[in-house]
N, C-alpha and C positions, 0 to 999 in steps of 0.2 A: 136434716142438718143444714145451716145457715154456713151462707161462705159471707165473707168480710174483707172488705179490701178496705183498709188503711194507709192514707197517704202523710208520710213526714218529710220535712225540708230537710233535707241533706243536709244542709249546713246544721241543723238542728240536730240529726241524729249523728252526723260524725263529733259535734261538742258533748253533746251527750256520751260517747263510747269512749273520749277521753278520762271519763269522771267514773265509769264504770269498773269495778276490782278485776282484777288477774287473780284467778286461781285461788279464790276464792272459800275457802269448805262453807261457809253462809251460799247454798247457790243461786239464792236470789239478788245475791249483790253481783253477779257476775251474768249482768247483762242490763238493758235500759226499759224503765219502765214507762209502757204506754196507758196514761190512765183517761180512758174514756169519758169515763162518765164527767171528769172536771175537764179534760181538752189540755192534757198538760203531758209532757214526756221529763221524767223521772231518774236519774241514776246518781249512784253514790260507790265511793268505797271504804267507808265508813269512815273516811276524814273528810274530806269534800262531797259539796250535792252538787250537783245541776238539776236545776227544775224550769223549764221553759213553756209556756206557751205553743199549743199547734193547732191550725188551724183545721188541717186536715185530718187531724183521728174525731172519728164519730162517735157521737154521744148512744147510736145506740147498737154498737159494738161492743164485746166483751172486752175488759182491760186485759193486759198481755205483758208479760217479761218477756221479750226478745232477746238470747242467749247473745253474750258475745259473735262468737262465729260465724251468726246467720248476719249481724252487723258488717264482720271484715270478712265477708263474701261479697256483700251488697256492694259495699266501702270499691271493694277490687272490682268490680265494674265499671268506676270513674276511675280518670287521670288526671294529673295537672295537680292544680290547688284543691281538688275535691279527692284525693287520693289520703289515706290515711297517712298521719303522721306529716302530710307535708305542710307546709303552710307560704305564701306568696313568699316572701323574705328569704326563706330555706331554699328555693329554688337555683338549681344551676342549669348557666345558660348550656 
């Protein structure tokens, strides 16, 4: 068994988890797709995409849907402006 660490820009994966469906029944729209092999992170909810550029997902790693959840766990790690949902503007002092 191969282990794979895959690194994405926060600011990349929390714009990405915006774009990603709630609850879903498709359960592949209900989370962001990491696609290796082109270097691109993926998510939709079947009105809107985001598709971005990453530097950091490896070309010779397996592509991956990363479930919402494991997202707004990560997400809930950071504070401040990197905290989901928030955004510079939204902030109180």
């Amino acid at each position: 068994m191969n282990d794979y660490t895959i690194s994405v820009s926060l600011a990349i994966l929390r714009a990405a988890r915006t774009h990603s469906a709630e609850n879903d029944l498709r359960k592949y729209l209900n989370g962001v797709f990491l696609d290796t092999k082109a270097g691109k992170v993926v998510a939709t909810n079947g009105h809107r995409l985001f598709c971005a550029n990453a530097r950091g997902v490896k070309i010779d790693a397996p592509s991956v849907i990363v479930p919402n959840e494991t997202i707004d766990a990560a997400l809930k790690q950071f504070t401040g402006d990197y905290a989901r949902g928030k955004m510079p503007g939204n902030m109180r002092p």
